[in-house]
N, CA, C and O atoms as a MOPAC input file, in Angstrom:
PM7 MOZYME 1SCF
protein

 N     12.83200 1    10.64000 1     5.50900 1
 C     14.08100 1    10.88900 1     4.81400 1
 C     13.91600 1    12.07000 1     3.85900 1
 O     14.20200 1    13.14700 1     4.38000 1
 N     13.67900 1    12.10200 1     3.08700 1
 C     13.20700 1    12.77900 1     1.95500 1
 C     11.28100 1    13.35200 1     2.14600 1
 O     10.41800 1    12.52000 1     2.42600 1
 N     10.90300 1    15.05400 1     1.90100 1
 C      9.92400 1    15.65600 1     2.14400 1
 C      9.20400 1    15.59600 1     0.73100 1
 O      9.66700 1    16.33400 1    -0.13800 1
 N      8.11200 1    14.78600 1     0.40900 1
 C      7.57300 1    15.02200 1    -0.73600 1
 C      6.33700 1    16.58800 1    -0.46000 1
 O      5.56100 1    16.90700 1     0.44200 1
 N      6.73100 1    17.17100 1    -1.73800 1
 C      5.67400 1    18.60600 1    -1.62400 1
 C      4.61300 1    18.64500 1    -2.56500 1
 O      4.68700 1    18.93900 1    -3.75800 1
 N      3.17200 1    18.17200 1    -1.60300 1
 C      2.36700 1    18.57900 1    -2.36800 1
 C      1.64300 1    19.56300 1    -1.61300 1
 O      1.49200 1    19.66500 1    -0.39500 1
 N      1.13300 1    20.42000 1    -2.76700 1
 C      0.58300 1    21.78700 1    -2.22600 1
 C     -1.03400 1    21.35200 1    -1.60800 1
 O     -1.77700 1    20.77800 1    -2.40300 1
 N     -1.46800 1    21.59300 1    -0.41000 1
 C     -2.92900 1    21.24900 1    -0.73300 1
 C     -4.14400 1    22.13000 1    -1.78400 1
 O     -4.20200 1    23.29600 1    -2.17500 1
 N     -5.06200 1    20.86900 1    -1.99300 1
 C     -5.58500 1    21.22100 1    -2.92500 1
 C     -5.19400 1    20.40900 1    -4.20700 1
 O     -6.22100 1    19.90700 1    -4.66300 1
 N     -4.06200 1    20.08300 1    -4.98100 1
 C     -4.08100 1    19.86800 1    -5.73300 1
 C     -3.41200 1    18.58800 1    -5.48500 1
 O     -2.67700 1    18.11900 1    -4.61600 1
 N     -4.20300 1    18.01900 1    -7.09800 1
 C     -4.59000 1    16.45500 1    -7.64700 1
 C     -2.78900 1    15.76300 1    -7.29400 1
 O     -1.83800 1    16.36300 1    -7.79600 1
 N     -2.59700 1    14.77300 1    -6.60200 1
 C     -1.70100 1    14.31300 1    -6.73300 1
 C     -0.89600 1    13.26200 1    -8.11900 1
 O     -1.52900 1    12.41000 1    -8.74200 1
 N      0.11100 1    13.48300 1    -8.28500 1
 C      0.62200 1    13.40900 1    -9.76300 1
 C      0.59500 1    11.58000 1    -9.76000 1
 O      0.17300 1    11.00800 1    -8.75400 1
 N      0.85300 1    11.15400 1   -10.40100 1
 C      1.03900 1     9.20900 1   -10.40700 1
 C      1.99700 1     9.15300 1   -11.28600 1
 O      1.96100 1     9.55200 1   -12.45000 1
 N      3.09800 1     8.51500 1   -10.56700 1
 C      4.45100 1     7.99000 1   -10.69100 1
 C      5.50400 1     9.13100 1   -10.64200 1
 O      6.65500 1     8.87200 1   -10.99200 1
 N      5.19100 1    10.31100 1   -10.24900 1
 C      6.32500 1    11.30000 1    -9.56700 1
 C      5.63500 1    12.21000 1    -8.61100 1
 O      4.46700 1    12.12200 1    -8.23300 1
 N      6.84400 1    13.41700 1    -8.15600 1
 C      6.37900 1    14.28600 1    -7.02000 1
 C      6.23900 1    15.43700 1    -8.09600 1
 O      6.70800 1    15.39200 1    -9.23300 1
 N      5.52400 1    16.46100 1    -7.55200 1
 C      5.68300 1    17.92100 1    -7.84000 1
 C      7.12000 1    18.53400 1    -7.48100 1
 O      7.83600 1    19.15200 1    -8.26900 1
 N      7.35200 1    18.29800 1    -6.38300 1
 C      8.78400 1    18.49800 1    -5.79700 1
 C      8.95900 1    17.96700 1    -4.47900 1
 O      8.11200 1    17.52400 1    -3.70300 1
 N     10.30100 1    18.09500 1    -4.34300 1
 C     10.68800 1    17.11700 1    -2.88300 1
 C     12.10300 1    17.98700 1    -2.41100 1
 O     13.02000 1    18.47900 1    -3.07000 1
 N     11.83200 1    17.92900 1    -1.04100 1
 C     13.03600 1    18.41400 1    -0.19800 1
 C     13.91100 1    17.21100 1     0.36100 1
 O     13.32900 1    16.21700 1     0.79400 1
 N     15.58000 1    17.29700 1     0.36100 1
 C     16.12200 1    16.77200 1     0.77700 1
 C     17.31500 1    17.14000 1     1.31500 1
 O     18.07000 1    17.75700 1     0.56400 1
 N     17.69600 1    16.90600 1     2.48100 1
 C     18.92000 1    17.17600 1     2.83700 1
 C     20.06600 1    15.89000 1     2.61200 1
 O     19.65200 1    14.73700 1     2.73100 1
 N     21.62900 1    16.15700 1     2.25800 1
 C     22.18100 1    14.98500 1     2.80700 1
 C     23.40100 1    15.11300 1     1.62300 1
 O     23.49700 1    16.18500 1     1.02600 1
 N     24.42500 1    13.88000 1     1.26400 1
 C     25.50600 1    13.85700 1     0.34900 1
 C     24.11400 1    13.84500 1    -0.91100 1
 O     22.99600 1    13.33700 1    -0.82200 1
 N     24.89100 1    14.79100 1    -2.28200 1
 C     24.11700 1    14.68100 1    -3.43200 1
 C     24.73900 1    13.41300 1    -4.43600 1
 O     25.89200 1    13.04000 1    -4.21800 1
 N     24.21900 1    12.99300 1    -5.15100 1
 C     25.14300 1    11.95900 1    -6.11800 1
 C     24.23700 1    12.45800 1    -6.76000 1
 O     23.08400 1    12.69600 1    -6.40300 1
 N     25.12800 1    12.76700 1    -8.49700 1
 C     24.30500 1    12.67200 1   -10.12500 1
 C     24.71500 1    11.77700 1   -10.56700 1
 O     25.66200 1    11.13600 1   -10.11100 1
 N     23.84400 1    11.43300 1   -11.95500 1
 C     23.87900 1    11.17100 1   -12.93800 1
 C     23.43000 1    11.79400 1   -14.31400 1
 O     22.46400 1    12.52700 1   -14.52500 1
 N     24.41200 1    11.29900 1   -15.23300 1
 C     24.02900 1    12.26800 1   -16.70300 1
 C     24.16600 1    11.45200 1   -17.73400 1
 O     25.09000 1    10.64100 1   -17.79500 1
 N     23.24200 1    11.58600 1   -18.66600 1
 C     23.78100 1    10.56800 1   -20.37500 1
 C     23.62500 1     9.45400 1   -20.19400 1
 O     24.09100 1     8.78100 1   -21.11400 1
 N     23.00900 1     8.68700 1   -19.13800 1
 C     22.57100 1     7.30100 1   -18.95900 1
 C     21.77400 1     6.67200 1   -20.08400 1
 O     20.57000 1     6.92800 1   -20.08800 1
 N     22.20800 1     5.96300 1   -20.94800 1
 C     20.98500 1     5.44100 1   -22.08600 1
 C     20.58200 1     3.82800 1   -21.82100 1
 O     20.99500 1     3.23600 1   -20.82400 1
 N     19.91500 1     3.33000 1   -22.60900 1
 C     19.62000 1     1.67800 1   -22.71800 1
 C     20.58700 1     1.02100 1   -23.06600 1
 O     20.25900 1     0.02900 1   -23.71600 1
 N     21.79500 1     1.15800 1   -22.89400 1
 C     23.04800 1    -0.06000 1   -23.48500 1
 C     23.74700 1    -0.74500 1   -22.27700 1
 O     24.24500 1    -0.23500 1   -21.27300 1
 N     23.66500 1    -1.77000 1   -22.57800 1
 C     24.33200 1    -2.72100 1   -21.51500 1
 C     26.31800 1    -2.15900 1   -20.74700 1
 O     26.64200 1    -0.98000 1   -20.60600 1
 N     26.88500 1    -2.88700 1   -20.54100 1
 C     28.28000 1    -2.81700 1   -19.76000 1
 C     29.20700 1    -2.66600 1   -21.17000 1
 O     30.23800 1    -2.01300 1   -21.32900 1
 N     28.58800 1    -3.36800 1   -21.97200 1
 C     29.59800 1    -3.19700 1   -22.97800 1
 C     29.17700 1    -2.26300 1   -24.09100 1
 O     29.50400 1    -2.47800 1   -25.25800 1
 N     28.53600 1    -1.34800 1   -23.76600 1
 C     28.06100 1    -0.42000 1   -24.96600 1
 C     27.12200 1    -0.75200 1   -25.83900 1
 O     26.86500 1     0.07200 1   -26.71800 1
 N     26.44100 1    -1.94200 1   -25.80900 1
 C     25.45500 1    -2.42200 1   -26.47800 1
 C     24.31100 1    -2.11800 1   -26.42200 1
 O     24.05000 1    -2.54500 1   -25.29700 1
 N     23.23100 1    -1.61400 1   -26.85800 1
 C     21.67900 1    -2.02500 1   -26.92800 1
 C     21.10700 1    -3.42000 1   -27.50700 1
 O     21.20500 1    -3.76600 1   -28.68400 1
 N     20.68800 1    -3.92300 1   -26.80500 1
 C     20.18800 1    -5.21700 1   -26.21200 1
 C     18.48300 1    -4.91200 1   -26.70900 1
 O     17.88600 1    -5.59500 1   -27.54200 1
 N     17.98900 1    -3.89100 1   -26.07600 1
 C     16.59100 1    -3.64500 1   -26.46400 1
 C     16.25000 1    -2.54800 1   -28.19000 1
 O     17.04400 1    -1.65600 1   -28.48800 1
 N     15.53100 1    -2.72600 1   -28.70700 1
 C     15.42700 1    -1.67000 1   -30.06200 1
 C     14.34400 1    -1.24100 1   -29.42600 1
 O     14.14800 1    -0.19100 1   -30.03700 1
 N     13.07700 1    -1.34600 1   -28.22700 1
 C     12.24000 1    -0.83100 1   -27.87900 1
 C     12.17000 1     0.50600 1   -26.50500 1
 O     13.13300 1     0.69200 1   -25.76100 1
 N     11.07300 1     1.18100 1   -26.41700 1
 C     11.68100 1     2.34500 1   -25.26000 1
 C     11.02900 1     1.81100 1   -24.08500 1
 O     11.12400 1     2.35500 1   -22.98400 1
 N     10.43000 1     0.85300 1   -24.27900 1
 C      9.98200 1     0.33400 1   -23.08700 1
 C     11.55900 1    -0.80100 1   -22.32900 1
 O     11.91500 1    -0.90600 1   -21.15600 1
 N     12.15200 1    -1.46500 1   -23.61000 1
 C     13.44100 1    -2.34200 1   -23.10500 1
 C     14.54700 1    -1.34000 1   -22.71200 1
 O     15.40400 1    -1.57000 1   -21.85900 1
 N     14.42500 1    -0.12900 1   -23.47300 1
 C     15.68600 1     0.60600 1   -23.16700 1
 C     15.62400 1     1.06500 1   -21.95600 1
 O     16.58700 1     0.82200 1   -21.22900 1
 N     14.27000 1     1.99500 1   -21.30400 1
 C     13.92700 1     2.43600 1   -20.26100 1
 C     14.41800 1     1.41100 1   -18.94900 1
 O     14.82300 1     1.75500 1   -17.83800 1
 N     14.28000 1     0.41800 1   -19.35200 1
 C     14.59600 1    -0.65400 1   -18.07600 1
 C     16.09600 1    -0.76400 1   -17.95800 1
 O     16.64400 1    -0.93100 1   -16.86800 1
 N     16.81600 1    -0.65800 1   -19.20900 1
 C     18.06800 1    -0.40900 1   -19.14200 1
 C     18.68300 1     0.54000 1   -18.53300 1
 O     19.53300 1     0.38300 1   -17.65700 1
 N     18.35700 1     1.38100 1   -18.88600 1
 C     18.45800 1     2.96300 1   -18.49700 1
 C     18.29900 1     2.93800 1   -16.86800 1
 O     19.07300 1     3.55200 1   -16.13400 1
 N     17.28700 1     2.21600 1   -16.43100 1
 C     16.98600 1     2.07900 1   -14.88800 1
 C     17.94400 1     1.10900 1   -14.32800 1
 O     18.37300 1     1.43600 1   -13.22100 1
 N     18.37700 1     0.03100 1   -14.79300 1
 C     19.21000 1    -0.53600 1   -14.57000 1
 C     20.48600 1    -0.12400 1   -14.07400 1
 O     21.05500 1    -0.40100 1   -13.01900 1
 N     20.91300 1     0.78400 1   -15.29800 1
 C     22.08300 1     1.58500 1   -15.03800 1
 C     22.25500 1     2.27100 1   -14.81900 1
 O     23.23300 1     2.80500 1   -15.34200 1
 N     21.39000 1     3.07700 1   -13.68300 1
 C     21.39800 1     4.05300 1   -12.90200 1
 C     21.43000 1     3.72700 1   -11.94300 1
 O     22.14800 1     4.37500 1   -11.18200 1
 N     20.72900 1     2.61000 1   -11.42500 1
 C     21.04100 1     2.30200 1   -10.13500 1
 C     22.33100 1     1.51000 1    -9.97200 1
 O     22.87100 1     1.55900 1    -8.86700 1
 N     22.84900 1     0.84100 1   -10.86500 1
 C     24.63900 1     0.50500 1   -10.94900 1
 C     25.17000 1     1.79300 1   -10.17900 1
 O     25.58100 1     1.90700 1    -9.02400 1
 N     25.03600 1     2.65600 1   -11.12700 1
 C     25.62600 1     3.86800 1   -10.90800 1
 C     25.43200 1     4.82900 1    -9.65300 1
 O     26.30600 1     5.29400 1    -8.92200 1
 N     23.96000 1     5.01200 1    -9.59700 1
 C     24.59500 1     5.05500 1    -7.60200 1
 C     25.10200 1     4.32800 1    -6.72800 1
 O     25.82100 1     4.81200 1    -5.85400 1
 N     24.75600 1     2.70700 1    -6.81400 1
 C     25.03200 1     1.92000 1    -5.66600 1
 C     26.79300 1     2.15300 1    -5.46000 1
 O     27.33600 1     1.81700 1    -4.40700 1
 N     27.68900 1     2.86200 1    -6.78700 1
 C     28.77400 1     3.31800 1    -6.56800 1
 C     29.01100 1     4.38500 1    -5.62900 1
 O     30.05300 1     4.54100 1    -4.99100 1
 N     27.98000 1     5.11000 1    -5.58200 1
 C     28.52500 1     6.50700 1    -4.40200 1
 C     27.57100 1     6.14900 1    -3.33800 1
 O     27.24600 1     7.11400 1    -2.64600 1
 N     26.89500 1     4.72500 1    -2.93900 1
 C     26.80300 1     4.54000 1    -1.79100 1
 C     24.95300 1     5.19700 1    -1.50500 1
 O     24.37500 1     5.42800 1    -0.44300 1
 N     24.46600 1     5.33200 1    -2.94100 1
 C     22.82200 1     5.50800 1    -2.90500 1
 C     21.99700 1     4.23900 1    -3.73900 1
 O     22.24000 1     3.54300 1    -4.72500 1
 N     20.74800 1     4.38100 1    -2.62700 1
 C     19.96200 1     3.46000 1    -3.45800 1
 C     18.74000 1     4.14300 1    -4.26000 1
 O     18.48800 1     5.33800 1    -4.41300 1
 N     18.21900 1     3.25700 1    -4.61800 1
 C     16.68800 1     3.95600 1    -5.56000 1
 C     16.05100 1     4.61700 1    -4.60400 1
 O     15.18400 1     5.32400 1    -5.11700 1
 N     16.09300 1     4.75000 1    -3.01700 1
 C     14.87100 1     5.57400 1    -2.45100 1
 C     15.34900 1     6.27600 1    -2.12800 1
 O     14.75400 1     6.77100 1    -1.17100 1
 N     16.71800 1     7.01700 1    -2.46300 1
 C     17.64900 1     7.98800 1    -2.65000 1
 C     17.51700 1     9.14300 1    -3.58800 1
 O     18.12900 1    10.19500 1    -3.77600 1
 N     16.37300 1     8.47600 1    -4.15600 1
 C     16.51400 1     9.42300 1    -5.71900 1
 C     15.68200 1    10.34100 1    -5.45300 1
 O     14.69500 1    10.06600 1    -4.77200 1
 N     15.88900 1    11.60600 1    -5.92000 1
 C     14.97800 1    13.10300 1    -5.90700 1
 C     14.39800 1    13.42200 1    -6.77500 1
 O     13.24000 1    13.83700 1    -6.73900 1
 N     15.14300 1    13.28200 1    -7.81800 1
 C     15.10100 1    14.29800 1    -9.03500 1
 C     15.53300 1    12.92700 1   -10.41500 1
 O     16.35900 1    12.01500 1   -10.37000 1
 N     14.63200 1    13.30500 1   -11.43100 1
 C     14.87000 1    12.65300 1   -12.88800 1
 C     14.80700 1    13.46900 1   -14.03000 1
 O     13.85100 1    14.23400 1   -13.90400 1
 N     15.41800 1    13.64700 1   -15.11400 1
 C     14.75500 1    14.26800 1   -16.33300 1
 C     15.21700 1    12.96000 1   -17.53400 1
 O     16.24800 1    12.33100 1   -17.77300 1
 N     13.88800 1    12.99200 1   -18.05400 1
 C     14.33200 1    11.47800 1   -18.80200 1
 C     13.82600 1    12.36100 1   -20.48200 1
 O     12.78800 1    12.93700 1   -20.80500 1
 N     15.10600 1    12.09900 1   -21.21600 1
 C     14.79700 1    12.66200 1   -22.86800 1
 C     14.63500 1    11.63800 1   -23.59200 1
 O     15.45400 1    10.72100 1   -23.65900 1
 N     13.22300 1    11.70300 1   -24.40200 1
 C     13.18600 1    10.52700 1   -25.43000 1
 C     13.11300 1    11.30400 1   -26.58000 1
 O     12.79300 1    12.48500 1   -26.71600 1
 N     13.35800 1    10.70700 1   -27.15500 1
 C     13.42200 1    10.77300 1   -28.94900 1
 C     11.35000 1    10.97600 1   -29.74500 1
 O     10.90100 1    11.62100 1   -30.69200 1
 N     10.86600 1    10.27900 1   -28.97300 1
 C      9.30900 1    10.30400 1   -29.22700 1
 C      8.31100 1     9.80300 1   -28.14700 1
 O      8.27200 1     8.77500 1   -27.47100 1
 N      7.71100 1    10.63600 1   -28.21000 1
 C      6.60700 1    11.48200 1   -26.79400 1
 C      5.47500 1    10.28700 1   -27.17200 1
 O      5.19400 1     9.71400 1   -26.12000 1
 N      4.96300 1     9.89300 1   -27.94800 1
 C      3.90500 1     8.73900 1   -28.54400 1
 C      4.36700 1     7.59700 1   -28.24000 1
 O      3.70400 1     6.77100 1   -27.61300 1
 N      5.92500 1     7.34400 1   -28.76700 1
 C      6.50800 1     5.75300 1   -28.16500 1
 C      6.29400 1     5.72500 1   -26.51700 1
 O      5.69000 1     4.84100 1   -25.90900 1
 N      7.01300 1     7.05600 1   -25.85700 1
 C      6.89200 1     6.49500 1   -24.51900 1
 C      5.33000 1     6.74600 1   -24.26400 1
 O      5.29300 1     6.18000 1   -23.17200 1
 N      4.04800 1     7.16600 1   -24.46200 1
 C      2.95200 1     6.98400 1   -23.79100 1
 C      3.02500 1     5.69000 1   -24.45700 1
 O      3.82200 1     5.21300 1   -23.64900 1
 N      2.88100 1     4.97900 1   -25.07500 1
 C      2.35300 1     4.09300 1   -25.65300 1
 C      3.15400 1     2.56600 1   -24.90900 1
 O      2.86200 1     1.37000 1   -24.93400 1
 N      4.22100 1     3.33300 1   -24.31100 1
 C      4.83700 1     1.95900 1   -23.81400 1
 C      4.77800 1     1.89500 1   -22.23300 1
 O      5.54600 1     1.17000 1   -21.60200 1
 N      3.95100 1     2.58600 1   -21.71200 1
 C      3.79800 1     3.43400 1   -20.20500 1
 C      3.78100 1     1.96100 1   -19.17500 1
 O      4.34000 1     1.73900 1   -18.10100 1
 N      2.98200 1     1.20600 1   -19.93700 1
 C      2.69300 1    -0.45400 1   -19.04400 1
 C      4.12000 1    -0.49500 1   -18.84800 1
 O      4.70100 1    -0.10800 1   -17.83400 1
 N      4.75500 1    -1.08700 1   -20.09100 1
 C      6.30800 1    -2.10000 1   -19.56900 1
 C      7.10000 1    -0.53100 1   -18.94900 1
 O      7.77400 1    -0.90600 1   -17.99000 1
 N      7.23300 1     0.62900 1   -19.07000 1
 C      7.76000 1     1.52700 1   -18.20600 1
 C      7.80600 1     1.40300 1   -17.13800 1
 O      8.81900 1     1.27900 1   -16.45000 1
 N      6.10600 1     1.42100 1   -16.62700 1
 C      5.76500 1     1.39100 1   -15.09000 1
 C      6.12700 1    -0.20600 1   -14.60200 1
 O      6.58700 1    -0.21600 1   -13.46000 1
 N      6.01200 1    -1.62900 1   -15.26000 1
 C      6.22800 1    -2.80200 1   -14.84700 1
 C      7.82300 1    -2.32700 1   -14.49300 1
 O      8.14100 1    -2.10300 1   -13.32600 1
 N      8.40800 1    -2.24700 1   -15.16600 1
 C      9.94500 1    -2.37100 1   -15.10500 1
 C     10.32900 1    -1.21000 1   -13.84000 1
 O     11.12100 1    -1.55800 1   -12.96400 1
 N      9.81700 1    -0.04900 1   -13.81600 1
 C     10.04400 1     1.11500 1   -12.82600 1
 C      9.95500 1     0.22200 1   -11.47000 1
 O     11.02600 1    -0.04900 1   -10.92700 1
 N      8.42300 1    -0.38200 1   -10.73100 1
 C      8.51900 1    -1.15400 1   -10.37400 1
 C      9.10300 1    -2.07200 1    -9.48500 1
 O      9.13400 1    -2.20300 1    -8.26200 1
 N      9.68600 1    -2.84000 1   -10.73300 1
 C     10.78500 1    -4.01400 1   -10.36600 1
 C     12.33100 1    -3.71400 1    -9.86100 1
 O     13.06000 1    -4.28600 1    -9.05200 1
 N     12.52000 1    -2.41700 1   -10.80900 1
 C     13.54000 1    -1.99400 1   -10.28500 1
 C     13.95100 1    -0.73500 1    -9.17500 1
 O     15.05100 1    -0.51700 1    -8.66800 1
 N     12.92800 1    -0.14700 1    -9.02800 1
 C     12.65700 1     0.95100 1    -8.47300 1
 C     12.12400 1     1.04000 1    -7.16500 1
 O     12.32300 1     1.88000 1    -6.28700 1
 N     11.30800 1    -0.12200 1    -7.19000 1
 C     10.19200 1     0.03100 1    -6.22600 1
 C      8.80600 1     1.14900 1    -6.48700 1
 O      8.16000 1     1.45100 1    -7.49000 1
 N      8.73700 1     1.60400 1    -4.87900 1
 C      7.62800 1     2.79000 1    -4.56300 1
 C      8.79800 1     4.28100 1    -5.08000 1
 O      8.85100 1     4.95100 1    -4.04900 1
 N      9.27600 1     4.67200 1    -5.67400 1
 C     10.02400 1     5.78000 1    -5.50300 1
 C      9.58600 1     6.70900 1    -6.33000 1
 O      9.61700 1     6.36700 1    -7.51200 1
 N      9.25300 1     7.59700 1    -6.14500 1
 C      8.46800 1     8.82400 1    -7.03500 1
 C      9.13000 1    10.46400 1    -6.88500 1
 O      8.64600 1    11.40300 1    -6.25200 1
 N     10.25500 1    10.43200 1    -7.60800 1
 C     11.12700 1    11.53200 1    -7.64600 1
 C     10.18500 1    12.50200 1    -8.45900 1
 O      9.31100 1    12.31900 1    -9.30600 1
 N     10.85100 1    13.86200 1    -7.70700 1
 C      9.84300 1    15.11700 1    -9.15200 1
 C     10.68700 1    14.79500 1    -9.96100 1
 O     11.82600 1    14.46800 1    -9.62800 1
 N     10.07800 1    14.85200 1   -11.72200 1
 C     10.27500 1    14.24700 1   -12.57100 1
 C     10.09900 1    15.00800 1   -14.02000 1
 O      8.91900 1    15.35200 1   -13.96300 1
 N     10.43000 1    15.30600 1   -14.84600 1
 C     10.27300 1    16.01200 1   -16.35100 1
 C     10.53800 1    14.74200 1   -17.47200 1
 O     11.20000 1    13.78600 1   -17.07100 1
 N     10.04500 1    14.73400 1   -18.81000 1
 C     10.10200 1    14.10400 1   -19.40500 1
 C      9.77000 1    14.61000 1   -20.80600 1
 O      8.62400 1    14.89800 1   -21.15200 1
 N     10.71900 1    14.68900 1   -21.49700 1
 C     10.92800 1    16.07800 1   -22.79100 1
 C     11.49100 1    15.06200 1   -23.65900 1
 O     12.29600 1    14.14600 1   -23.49300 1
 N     10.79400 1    15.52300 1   -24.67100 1
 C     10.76500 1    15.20700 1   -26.23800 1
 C     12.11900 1    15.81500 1   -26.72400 1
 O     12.24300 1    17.01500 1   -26.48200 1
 N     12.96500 1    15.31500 1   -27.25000 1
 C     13.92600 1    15.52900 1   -28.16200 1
 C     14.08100 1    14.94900 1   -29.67900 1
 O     13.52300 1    13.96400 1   -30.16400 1
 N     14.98600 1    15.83400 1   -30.27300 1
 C     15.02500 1    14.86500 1   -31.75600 1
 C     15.81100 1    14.07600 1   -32.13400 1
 O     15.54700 1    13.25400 1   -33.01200 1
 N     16.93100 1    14.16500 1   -31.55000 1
 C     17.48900 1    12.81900 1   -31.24900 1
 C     18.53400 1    12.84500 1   -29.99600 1
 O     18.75500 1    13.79600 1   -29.24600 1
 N     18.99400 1    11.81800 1   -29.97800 1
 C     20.48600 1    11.81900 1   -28.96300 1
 C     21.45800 1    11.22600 1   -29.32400 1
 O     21.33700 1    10.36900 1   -30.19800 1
 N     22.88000 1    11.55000 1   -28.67500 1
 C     23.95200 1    11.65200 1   -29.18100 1
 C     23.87000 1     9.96200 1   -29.69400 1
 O     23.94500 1     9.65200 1   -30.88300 1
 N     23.77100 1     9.36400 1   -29.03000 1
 C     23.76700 1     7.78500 1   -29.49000 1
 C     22.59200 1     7.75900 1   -30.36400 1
 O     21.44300 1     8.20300 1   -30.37600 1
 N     23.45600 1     6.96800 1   -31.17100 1
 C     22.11900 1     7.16200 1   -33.05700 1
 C     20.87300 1     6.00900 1   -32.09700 1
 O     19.65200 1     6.11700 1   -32.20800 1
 N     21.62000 1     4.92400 1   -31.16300 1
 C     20.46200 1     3.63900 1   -31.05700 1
 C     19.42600 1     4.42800 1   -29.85200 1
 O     18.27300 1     4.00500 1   -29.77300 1
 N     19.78200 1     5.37100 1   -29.08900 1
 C     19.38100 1     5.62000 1   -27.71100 1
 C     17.76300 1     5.81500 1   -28.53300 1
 O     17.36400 1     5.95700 1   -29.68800 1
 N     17.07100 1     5.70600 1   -26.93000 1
 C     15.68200 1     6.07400 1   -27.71500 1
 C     14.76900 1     6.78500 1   -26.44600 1
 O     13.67000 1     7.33900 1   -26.48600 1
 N     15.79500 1     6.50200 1   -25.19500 1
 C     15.75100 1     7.55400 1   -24.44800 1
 C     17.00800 1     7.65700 1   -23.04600 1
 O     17.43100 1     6.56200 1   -22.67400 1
 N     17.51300 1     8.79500 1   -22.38500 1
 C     18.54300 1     8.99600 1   -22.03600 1
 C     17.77100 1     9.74500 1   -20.60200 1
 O     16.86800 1    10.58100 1   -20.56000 1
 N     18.40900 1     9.18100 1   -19.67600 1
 C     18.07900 1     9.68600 1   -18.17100 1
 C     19.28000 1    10.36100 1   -17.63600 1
 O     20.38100 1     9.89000 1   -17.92300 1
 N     19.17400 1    11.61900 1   -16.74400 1
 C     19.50700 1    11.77400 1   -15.57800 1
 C     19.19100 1    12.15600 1   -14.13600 1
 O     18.26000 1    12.94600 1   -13.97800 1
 N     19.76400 1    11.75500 1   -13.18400 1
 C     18.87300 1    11.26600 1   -11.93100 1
 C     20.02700 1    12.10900 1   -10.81300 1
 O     21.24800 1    12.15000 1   -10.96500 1
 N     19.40600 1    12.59800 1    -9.93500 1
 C     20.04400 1    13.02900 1    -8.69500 1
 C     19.76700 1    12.42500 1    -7.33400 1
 O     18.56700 1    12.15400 1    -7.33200 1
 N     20.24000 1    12.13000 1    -6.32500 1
 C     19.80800 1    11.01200 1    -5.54400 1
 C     20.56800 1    12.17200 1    -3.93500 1
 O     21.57900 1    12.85900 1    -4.08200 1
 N     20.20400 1    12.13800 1    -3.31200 1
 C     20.39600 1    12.72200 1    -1.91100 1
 C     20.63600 1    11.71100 1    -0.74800 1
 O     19.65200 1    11.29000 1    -0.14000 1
 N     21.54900 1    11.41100 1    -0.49700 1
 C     22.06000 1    10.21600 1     0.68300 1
 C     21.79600 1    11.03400 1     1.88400 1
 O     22.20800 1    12.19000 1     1.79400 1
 N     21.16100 1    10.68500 1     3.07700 1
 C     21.08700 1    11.73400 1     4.27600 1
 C     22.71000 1    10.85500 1     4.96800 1
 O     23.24600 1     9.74800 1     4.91300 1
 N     22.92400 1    12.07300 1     5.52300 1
 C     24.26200 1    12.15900 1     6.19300 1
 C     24.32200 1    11.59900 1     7.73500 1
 O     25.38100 1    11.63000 1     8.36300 1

């Protein structure tokens, strides 16, 4: 379905791609944070929010008809680069559970905050449906 690119020679990455080719319908997502259906944060941690955040992304494709092994592309902004190494276990448990095997190329950038005062980190995801 989807061409993961690794160059030979080099070290393969753990828990994303370098890059990936895909053909097919595109679906985004943007501004996804840790708050439940009703605008709530439920978690104060970036390991609870992250699962949220995953949660509601995949809500959000299963609307245009993609699933998690759909996904290409992520850029996930947290608020602090130390919280998320430090919470990498319940990240990867929860990625996981909700995710499966799926290892989109991936960025993950430090910001100083986000628009939501509670967010503590904010995803967006591009997903490629083959046609």
């Amino acid at each position: 379905m989807n061409q993961i690119l690794q160059p030979p020679g080099w070290p393969r990455p753990k828990g994303y791609a370098n890059g990936i080719a895909a053909s097919g319908r595109m679906i985004f997502t943007a501004g996804v944070v840790g708050w439940n259906e009703r605008e709530e944060f439920v978690a104060a941690d970036m390991a609870g929010q992250f699962r949220q955040v995953l949660e509601n992304t995949v809500a959000i494709l299963a609307e245009g008809g993609a699933a998690p092994a759909h996904i290409v592309r992520m850029t996930c902004y947290v608020t602090d680069r130390d919280a998320y190494v430090d919470s990498l276990e319940g990240i990867g448990a929860a990625w996981r559970e909700i995710l499966g095997k799926v290892f989109p190329a991936m960025a993950v950038v430090e910001v100083s905050r986000l628009v939501e005062p509670a967010a503590l980190v904010e995803i967006e995801t591009t997903a490629v449906v083959p046609q």
